[in-house]
C-alpha positions, 0 to 999 in steps of 0.5 A: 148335115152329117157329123163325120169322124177323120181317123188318122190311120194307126202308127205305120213303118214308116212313122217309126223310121223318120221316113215321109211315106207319101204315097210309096206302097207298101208301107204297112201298120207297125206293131203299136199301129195293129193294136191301135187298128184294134182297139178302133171297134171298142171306141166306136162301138156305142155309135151307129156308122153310116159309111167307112171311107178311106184313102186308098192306102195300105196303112188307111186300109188297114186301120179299118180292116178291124172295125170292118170285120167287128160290123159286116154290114158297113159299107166300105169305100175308097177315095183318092181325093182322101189319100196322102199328100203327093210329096213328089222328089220328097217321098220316101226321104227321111224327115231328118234330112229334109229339115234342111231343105230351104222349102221346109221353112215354107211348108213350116210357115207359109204352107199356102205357097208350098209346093212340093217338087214333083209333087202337089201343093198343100193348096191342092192336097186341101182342095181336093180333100175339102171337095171329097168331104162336102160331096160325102156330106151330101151323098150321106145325108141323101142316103142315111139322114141328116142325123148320120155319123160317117167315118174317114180314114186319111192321114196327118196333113190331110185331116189338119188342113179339114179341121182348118178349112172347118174352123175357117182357119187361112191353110198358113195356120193348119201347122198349129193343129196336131193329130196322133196316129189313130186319133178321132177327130169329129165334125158336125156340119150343119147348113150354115157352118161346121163345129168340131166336136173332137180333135185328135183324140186318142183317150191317152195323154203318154204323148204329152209327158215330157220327151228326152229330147225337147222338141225343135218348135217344128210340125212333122210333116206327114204327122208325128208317131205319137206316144212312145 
């Protein structure tokens, strides 16, 4: 089956405000994420991509406007089931506000039971998201071979909870897992079971030199800014 690529888009607005996007339109790449989307040609160049899928976002969708242009031949989609959490009442509030709202502590340590009010539960956001990934795995193997290479563009929660379900990992564990803005995370799936080859890699360890203010031990819901 194929090997797929999940590049979490590059650093957005609303990653820099301390904002939790969701679904809010409008919310675009900031400076660093335009140059992220831009290097994203360079890194992927020695491999041959059978499709691009992406959330329908504006921040997914411009990630990959880069690599479209760099190879006008790729086809381009998009899927719903790929896009970001539906956060619900907590969209568009600010991270440091919700850190004191009594269900954080259950998205931080039983996300399995989290629902977000007026939104999804993190059990649905990996469902739908585990069910796009195997219905792309066949419709790429039918139409490029076993061997093909395909790309994701998705967001923070979405890309942990598929490495967790690929690693078997219970969803109350996928906190555990980061991946930076614009990072690659790649899984090769076979009949019997997947292999991740790569986890959010970004060819820059900035990000893990020692920050002026230590960190409080918690996921940032939605995925972290990364590098200063």
């Amino acid at each position: 089956m194929p090997t797929l690529l999940l590049v979490r888009h590059g650093r957005s607005t609303a990653n820099t405000e301390g904002l939790l996007a969701g679904w809010t339109p409008g919310v675009h790449l900031d400076d660093r994420g335009t140059a992220q989307a831009a290097a994203l040609p360079g890194r992927l160049a020695p491999l041959p991509l059978a499709e691009v899928v992406t959330s329908p976002l504006d921040r997914c969708r411009e990630t990959v406007a880069p690599l479209l242009q760099a190879r006008p031949g790729l086809t381009h989609h998009t899927d719903e089931r790929i896009g970001e959490c539906h956060y619900g009442d907590w969209t568009g509030r600010k991270l440091a506000e919700l850190k004191d709202e009594p269900l954080m502590e259950v998205v931080q340590a039983h996300p399995s039971a989290a629902a977000f009010p007026g939104g999804e539960s993190m059990r649905a956001m990996q469902t739908r998201a585990a069910e796009a990934v195997r219905e792309w795995n066949a419709r790429v193997e039918r139409d490029h071979g076993p061997d093909a290479v395909y790309l994701m563009c998705s967001h923070g929660d979405i890309i942990k909870s598929l490495v967790a379900d690929a690693l078997g990992l219970h969803l109350d564990l996928f906190q555990r897992i980061s991946v930076e803005p614009c990072s690659i995370t790649a899984i090769r799936y076979t009949r019997l079971r997947p292999f991740l080859l790569r986890l959010g890699d970004t060819g820059d360890f900035a990000s893990l030199a020692p920050r002026e203010e230590p960190s409080a031990g918690d996921a940032t819901v939605g995925g972290d800014a990364g590098a200063p």
